[in-house]
FIZA-813924 format. One record per residue: residue number from 0; residue in one letter; x, y, z negated of N, C-alpha, C in turn. Coordinates in Angstrom, 3 decimals. Last residue first. Example, Ala and Ser with C-alpha at 12.3 -4.5 7.8 and 13.67 -1.06 7.14 Angstrom:
+------+------+----------+----------+----------+----------+----------+----------+----------+----------+----------+
: resi : resn :      nc1 :      nc2 :      nc3 :     cac1 :     cac2 :     cac3 :      cc1 :      cc2 :      cc3 :
+------+------+----------+----------+----------+----------+----------+----------+----------+----------+----------+
:    1 :    S :   12.850 :   -2.250 :   -7.080 :   13.670 :   -1.060 :   -7.140 :   12.900 :    0.030 :   -7.870 :
:    0 :    A :   13.190 :   -5.690 :   -7.800 :   12.300 :   -4.500 :   -7.800 :   13.200 :   -3.300 :   -7.800 :
+------+------+----------+----------+----------+----------+----------+----------+----------+----------+----------+
//
This chain:
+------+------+----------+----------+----------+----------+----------+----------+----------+----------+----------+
: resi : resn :      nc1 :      nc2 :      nc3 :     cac1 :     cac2 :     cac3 :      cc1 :      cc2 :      cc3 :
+------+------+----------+----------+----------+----------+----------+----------+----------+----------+----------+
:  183 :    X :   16.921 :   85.789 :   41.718 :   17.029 :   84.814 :   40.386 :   17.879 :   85.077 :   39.752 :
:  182 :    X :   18.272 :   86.553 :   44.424 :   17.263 :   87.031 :   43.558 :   16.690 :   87.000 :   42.079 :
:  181 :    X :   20.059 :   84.463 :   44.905 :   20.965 :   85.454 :   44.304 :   19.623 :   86.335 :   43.397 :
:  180 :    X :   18.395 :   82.690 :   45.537 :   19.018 :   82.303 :   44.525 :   19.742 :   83.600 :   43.811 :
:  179 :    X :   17.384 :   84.189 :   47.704 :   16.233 :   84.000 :   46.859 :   17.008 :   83.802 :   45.442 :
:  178 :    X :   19.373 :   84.213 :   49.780 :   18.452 :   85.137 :   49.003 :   17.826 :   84.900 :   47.675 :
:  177 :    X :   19.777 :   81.678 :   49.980 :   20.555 :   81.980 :   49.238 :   20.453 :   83.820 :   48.526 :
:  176 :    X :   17.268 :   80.955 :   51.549 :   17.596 :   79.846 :   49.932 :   18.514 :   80.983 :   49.095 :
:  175 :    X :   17.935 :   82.331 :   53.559 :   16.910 :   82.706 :   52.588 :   17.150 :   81.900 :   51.157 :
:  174 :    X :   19.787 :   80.839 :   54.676 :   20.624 :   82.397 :   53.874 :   19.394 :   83.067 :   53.255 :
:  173 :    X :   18.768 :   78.705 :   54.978 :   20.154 :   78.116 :   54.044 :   20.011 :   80.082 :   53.679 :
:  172 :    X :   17.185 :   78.287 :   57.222 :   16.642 :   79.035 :   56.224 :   17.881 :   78.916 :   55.069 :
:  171 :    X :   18.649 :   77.145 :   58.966 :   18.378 :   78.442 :   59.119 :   17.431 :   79.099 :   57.972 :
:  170 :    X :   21.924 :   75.213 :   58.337 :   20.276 :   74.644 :   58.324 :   19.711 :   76.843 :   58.602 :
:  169 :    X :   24.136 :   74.983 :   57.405 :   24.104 :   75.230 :   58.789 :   22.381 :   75.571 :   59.400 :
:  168 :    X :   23.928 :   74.437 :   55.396 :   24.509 :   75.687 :   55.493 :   24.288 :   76.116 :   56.936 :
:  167 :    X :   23.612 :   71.650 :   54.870 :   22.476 :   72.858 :   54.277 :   22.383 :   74.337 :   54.782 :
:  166 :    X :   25.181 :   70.245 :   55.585 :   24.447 :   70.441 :   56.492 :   23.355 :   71.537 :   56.320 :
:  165 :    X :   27.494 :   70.844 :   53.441 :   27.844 :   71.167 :   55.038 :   26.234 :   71.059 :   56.063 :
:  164 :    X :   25.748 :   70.070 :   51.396 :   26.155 :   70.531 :   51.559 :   26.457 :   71.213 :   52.588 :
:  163 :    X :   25.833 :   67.133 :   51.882 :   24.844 :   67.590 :   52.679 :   24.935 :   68.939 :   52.078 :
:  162 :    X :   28.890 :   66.737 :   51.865 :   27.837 :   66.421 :   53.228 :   26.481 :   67.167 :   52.933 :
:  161 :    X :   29.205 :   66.886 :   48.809 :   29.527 :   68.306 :   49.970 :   29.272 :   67.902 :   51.151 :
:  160 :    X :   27.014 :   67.079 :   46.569 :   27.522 :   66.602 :   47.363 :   27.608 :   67.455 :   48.867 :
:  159 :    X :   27.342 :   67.783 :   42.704 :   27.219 :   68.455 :   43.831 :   27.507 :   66.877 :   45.209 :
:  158 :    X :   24.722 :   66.348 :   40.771 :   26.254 :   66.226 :   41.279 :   26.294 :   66.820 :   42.775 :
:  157 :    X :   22.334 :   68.361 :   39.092 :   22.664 :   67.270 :   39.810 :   24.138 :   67.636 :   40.671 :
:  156 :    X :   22.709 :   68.963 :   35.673 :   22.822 :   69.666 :   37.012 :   22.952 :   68.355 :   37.322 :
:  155 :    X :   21.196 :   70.356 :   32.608 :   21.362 :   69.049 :   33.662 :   21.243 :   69.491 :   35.243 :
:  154 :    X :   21.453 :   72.219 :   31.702 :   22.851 :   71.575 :   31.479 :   22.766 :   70.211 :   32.377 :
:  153 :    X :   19.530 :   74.082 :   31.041 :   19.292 :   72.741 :   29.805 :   20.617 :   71.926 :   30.041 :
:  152 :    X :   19.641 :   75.258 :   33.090 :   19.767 :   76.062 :   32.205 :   19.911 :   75.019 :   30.707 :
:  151 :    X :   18.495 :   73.223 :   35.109 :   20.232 :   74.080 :   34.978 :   20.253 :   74.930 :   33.923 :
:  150 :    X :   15.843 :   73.057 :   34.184 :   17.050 :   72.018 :   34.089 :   18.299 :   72.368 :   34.297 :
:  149 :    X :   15.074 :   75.947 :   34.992 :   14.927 :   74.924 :   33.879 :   16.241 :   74.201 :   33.187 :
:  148 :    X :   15.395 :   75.589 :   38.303 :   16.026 :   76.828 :   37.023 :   16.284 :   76.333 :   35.379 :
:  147 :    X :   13.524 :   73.022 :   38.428 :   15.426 :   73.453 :   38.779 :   16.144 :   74.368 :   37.987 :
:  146 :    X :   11.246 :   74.597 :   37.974 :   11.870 :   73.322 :   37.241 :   13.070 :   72.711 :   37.677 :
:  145 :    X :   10.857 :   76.965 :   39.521 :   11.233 :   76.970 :   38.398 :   11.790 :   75.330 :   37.584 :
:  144 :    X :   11.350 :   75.076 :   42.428 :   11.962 :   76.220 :   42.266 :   12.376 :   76.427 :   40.843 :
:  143 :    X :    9.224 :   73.474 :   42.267 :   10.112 :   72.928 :   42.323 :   11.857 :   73.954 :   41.919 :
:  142 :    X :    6.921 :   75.479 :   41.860 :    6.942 :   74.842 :   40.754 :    8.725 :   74.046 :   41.264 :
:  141 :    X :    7.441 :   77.554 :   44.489 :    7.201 :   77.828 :   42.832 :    7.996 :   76.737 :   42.001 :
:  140 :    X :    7.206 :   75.504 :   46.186 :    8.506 :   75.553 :   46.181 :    8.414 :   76.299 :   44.857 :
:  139 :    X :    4.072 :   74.702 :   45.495 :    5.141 :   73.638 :   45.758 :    6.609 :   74.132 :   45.237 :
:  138 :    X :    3.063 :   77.148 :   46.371 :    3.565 :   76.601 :   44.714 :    4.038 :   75.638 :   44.485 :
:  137 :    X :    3.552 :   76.493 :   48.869 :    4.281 :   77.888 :   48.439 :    3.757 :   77.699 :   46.735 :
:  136 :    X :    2.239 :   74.849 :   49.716 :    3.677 :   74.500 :   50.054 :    4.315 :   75.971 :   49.013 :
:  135 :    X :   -0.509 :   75.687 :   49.055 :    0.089 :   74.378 :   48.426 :    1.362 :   74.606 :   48.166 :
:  134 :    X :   -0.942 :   77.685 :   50.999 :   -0.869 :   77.986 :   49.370 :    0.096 :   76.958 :   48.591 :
:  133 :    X :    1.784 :   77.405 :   53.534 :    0.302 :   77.384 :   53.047 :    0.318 :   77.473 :   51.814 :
:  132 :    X :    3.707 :   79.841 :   54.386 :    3.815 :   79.303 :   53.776 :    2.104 :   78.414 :   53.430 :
:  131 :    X :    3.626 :   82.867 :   55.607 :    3.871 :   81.730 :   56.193 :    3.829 :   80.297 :   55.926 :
:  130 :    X :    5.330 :   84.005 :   53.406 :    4.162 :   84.713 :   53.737 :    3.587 :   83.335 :   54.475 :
:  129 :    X :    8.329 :   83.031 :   53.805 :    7.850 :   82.387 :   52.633 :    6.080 :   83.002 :   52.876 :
:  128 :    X :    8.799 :   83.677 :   56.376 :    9.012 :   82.209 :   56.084 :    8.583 :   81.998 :   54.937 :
:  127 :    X :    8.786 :   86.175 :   56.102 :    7.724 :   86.199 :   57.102 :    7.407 :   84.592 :   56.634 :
:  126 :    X :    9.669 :   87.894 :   53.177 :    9.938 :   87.279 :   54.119 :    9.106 :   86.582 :   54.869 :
:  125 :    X :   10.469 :   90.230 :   50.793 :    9.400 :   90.098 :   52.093 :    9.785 :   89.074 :   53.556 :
:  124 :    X :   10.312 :   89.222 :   47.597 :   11.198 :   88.921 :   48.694 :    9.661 :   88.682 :   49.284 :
:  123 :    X :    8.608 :   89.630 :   45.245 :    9.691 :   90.548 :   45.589 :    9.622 :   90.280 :   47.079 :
:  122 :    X :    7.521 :   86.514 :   44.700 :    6.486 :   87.973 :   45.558 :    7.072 :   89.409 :   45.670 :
:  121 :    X :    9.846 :   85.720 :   43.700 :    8.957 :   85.152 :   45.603 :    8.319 :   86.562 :   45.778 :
:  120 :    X :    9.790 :   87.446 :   41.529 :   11.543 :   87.107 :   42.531 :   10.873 :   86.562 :   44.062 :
:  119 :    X :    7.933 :   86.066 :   40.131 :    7.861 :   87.557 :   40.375 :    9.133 :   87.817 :   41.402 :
:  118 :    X :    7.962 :   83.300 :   40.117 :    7.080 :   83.709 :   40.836 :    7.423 :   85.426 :   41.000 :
:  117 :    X :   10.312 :   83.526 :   38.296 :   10.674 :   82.902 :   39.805 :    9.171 :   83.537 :   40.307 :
:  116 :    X :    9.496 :   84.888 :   36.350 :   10.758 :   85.059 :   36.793 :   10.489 :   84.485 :   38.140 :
:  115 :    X :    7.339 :   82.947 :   35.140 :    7.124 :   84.069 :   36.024 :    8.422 :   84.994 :   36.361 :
:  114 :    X :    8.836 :   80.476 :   34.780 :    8.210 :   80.500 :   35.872 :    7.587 :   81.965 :   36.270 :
:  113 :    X :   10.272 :   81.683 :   32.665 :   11.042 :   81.082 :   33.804 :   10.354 :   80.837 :   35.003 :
:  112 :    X :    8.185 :   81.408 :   30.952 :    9.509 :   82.367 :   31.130 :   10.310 :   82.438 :   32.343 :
:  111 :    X :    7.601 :   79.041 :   30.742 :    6.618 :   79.792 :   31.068 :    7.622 :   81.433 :   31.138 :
:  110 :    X :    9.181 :   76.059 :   31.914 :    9.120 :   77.565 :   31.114 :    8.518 :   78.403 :   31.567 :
:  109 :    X :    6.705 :   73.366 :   32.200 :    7.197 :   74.168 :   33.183 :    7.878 :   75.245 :   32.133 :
:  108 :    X :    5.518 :   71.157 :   31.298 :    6.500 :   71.076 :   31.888 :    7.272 :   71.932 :   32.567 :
:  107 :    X :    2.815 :   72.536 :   30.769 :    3.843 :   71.975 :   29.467 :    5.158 :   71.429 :   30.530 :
:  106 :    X :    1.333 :   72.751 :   33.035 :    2.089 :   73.744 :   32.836 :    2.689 :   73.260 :   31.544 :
:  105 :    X :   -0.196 :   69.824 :   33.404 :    1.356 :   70.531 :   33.797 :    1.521 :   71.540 :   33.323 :
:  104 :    X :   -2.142 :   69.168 :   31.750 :   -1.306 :   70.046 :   31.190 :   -0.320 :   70.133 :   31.772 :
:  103 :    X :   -4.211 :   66.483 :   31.937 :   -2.871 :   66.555 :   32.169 :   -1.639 :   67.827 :   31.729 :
:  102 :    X :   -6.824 :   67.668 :   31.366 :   -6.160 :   67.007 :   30.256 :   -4.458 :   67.213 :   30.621 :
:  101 :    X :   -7.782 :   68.883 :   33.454 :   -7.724 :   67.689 :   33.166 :   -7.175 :   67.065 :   32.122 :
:  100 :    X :   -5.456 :   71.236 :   33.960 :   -5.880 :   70.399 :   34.886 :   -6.697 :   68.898 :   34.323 :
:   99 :    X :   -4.108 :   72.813 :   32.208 :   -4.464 :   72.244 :   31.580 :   -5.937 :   71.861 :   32.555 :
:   98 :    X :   -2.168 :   75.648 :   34.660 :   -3.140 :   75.295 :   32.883 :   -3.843 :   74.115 :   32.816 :
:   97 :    X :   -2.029 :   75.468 :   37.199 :   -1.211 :   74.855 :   36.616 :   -1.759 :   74.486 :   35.365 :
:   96 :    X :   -3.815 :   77.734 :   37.841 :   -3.984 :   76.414 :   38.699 :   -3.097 :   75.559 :   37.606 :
:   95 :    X :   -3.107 :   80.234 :   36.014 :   -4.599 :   79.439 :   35.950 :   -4.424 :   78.380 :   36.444 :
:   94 :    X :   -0.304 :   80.845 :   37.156 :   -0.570 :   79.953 :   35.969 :   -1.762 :   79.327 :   35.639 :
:   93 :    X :   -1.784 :   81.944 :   39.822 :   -0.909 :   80.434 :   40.014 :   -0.490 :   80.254 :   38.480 :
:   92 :    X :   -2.512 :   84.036 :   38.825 :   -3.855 :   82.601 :   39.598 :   -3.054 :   81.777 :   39.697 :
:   91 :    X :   -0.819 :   85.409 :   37.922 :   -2.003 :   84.838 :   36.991 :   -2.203 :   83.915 :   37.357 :
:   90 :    X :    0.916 :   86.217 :   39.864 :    1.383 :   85.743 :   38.776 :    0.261 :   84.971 :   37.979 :
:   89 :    X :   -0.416 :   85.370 :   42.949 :    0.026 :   86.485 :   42.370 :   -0.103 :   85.530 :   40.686 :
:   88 :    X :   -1.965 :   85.845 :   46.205 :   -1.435 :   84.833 :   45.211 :   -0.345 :   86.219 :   44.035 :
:   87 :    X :   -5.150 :   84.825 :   46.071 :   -4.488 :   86.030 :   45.429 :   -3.132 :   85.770 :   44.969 :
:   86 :    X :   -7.034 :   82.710 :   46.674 :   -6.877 :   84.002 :   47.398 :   -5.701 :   85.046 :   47.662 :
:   85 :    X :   -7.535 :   79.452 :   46.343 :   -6.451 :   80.664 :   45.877 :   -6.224 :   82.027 :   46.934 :
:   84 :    X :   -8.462 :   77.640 :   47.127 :   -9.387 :   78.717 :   46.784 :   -8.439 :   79.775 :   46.375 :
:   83 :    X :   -5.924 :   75.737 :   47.535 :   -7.100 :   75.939 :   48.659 :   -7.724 :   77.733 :   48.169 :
:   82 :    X :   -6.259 :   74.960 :   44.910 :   -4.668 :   75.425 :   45.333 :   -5.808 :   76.141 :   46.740 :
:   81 :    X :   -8.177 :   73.378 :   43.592 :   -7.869 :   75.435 :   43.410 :   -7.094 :   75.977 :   43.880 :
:   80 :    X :   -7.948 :   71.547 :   45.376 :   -9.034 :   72.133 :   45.382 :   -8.724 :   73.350 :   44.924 :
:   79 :    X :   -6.187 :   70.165 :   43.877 :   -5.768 :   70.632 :   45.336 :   -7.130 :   71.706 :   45.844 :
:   78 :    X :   -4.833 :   70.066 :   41.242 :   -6.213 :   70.001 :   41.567 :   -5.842 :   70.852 :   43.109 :
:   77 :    X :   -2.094 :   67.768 :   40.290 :   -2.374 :   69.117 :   40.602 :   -3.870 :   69.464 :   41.436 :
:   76 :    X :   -1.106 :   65.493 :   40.346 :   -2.097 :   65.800 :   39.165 :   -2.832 :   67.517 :   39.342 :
:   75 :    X :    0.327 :   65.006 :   42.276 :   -0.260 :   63.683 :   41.913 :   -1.191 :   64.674 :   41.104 :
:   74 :    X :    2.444 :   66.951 :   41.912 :    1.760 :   66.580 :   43.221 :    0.686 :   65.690 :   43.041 :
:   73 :    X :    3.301 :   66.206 :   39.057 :    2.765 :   67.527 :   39.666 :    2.159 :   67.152 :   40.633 :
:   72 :    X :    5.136 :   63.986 :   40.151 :    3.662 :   63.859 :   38.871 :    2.737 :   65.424 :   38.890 :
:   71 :    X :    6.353 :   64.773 :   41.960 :    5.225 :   63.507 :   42.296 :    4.062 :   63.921 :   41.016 :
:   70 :    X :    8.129 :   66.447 :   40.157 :    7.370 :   66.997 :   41.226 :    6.214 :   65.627 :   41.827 :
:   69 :    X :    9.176 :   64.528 :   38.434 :    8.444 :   65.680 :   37.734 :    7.701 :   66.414 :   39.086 :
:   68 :    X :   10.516 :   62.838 :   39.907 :    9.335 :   62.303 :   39.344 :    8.427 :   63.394 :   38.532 :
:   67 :    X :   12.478 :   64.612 :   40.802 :   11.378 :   63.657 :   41.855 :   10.434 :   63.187 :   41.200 :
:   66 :    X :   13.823 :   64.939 :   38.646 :   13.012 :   65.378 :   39.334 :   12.074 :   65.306 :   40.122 :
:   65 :    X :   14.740 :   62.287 :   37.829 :   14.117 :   62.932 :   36.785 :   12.911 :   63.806 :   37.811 :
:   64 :    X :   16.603 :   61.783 :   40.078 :   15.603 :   61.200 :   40.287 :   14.718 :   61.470 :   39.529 :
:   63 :    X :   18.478 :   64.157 :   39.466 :   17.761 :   64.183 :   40.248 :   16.510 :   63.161 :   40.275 :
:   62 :    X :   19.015 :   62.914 :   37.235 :   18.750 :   64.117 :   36.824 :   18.052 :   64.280 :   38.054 :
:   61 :    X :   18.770 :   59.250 :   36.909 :   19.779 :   60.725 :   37.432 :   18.960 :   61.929 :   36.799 :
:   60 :    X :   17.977 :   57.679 :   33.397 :   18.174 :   57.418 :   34.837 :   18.371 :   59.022 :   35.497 :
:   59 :    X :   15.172 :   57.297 :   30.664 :   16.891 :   56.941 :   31.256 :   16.957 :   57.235 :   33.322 :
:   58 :    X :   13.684 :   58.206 :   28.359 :   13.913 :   57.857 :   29.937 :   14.873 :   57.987 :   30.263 :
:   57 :    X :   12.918 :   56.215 :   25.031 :   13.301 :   57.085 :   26.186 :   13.518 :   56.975 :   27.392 :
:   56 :    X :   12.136 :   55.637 :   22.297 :   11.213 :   55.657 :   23.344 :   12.240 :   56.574 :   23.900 :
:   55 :    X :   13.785 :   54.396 :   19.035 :   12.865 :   55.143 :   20.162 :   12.523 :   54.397 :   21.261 :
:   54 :    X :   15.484 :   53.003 :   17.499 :   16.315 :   54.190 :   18.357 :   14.895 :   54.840 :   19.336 :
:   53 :    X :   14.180 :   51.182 :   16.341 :   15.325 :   52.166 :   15.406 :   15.919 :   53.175 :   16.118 :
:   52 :    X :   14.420 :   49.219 :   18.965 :   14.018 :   49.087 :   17.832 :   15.288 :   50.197 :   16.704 :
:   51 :    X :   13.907 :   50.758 :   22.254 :   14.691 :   50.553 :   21.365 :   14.417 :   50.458 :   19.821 :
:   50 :    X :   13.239 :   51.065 :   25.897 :   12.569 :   51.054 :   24.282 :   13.389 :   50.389 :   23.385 :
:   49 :    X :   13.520 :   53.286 :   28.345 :   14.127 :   52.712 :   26.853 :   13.573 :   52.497 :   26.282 :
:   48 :    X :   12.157 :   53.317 :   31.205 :   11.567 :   53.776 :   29.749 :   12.503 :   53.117 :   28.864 :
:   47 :    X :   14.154 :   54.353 :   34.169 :   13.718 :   53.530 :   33.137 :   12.965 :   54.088 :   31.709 :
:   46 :    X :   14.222 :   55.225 :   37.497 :   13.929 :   56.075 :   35.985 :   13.426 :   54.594 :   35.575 :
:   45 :    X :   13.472 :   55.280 :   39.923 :   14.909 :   54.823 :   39.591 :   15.356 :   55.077 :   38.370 :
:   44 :    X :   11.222 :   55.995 :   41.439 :   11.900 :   56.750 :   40.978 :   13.334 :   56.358 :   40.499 :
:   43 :    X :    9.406 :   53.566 :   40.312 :    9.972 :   54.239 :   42.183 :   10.749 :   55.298 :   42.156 :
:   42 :    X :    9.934 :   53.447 :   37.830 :   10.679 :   52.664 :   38.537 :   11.029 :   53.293 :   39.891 :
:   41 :    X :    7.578 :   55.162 :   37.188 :    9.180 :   55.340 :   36.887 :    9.756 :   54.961 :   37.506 :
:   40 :    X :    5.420 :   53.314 :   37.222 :    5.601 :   54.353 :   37.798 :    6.709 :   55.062 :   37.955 :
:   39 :    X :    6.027 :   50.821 :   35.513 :    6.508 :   51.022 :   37.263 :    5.932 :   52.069 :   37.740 :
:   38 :    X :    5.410 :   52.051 :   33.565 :    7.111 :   51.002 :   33.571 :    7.116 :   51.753 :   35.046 :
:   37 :    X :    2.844 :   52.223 :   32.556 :    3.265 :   52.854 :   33.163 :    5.006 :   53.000 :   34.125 :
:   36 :    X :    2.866 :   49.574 :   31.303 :    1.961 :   49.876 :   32.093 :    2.733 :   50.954 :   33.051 :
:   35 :    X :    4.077 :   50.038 :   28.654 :    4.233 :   49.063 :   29.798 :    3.415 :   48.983 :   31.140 :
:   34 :    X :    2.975 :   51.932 :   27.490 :    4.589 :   52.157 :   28.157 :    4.797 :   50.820 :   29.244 :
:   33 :    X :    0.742 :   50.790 :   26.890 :    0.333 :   51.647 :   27.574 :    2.134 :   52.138 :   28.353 :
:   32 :    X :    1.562 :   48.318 :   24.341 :    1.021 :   48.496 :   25.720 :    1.001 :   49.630 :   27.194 :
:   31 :    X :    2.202 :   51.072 :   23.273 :    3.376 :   50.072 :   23.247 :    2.939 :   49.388 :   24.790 :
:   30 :    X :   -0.004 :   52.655 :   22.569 :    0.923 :   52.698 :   23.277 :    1.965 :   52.187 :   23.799 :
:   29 :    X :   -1.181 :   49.902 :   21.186 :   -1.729 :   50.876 :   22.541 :   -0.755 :   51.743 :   23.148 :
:   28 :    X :    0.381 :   49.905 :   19.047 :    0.307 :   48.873 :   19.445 :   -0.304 :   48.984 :   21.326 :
:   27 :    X :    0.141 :   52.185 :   17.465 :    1.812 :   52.108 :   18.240 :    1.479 :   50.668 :   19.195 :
:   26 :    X :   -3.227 :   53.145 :   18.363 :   -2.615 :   52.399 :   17.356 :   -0.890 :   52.481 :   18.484 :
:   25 :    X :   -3.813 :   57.092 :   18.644 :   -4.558 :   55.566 :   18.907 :   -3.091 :   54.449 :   18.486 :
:   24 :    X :   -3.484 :   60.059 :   18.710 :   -4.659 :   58.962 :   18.280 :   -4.991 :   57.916 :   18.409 :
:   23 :    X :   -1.776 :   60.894 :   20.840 :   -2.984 :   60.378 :   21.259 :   -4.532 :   59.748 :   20.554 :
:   22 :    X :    0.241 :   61.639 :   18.974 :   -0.286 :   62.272 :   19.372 :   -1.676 :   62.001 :   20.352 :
:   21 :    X :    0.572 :   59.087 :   17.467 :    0.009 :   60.106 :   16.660 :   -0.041 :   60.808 :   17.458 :
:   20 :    X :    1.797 :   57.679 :   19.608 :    0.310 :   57.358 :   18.640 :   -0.006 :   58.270 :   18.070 :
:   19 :    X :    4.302 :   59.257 :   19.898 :    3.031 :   59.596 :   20.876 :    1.753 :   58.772 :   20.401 :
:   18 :    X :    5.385 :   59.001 :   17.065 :    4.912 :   59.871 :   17.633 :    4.065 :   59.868 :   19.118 :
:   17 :    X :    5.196 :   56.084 :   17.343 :    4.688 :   56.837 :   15.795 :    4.108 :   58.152 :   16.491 :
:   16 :    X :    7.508 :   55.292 :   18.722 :    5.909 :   54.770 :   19.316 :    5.270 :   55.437 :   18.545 :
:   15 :    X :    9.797 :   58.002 :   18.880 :    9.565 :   56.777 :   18.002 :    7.882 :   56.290 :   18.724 :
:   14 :    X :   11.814 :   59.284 :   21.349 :   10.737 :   59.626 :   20.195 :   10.168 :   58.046 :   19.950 :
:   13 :    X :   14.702 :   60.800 :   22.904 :   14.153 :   59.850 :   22.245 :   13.205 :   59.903 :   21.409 :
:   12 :    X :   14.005 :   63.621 :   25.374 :   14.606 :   62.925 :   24.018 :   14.312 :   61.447 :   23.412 :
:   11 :    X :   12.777 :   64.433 :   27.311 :   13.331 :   63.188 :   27.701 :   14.024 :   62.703 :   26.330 :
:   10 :    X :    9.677 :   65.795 :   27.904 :   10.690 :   65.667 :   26.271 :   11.368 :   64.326 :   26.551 :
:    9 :    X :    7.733 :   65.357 :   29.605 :    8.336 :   66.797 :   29.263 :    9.352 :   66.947 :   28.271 :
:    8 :    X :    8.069 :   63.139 :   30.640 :    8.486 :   63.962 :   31.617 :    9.184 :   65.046 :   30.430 :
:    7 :    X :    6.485 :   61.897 :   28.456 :    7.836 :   61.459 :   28.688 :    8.375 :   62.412 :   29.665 :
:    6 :    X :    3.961 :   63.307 :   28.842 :    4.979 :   63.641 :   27.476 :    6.353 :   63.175 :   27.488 :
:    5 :    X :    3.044 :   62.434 :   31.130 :    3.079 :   64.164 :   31.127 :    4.529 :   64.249 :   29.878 :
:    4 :    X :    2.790 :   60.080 :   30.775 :    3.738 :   59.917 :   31.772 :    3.930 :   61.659 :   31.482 :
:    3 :    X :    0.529 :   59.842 :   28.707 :    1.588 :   59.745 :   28.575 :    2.717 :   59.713 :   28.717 :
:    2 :    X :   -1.318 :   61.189 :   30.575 :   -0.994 :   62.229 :   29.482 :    0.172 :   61.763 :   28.853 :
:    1 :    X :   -1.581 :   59.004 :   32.206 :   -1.210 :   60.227 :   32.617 :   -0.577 :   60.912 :   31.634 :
:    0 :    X :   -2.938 :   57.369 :   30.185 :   -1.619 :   56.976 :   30.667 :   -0.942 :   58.119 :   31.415 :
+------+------+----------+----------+----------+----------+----------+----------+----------+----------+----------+
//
């Protein structure tokens, strides 16, 4: 059911019960089940599964709340144990942690293009606030970092809002954020 919450994350397109049976190997009748199951993991999120006779399997609901559920499901699946042992941080060891955790395969959610762009743009910028950082929190902002880049590049932007906006700016890391963005 993981692996199936991994495939709806990573391909919000519409796909037929045919295809994730055929990618799991097991009857449209198990997955059919198995979408129901997973319903209310989505839900806390504010994300629906479409199911539609002739039209698919899809997820419906913001672009932001999309996100939130692509970082939980990361947070949720990510082996905290190699995040810890991570000595080095540096382009490799943080794709090794991400590779194929279990079956789960976050790194299929991530551009692998895009994520060493952003990891090579952090380990540019000498800043005491990102050094400072525990391993976790600092592939935390990695992975939240590239799967923003991502999704603005795919056209799904979340709606600007100019309150918090106005409070972002005022906030003291707002002219590192805006380092970093111009870095990118």
């Amino acid at each position: 059911r993981k692996r199936l919450i991994l495939e709806i994350l990573r391909d919000r397109t519409p796909k037929k019960l045919y295809y994730y049976a055929n990618i799991f190997d097991v009857s449209e009748a198990t997955i059919s089940n198995d979408m129901e199951a997973i319903e209310h993991w989505f839900e806390q999120f504010n994300l629906s599964i479409i199911r539609k006779q002739g039209y698919g399997v899809a997820l419906e609901g913001s672009e932001k709340n999309y996100r939130l559920a692509v970082r939980r499901f990361i947070d949720e699946n990510l082996d905290n144990k190699l995040i810890r042992n991570l000595t080095d941080e540096n382009e490799r060891s943080i794709i090794d942690i991400l590779k194929d955790k279990d079956g789960q395969n976050i790194y299929n959610l991530l551009n692998n293009d895009i994520l060493k762009q952003v990891i090579t743009c952090f380990q540019s910028i000498r800043d005491k606030r990102l050094t400072r950082l525990t391993e976790n929190s600092y592939i935390g902002l990695i992975l939240h970092v590239t799967i923003a880049v991502n999704r603005i590049l795919q056209q799904e932007i979340i709606e600007p809002n100019d309150e918090l906006l106005e409070k972002l700016i005022k906030n003291d890391d707002y002219g590192l954020a805006m380092h970093i963005a111009n870095s990118l």
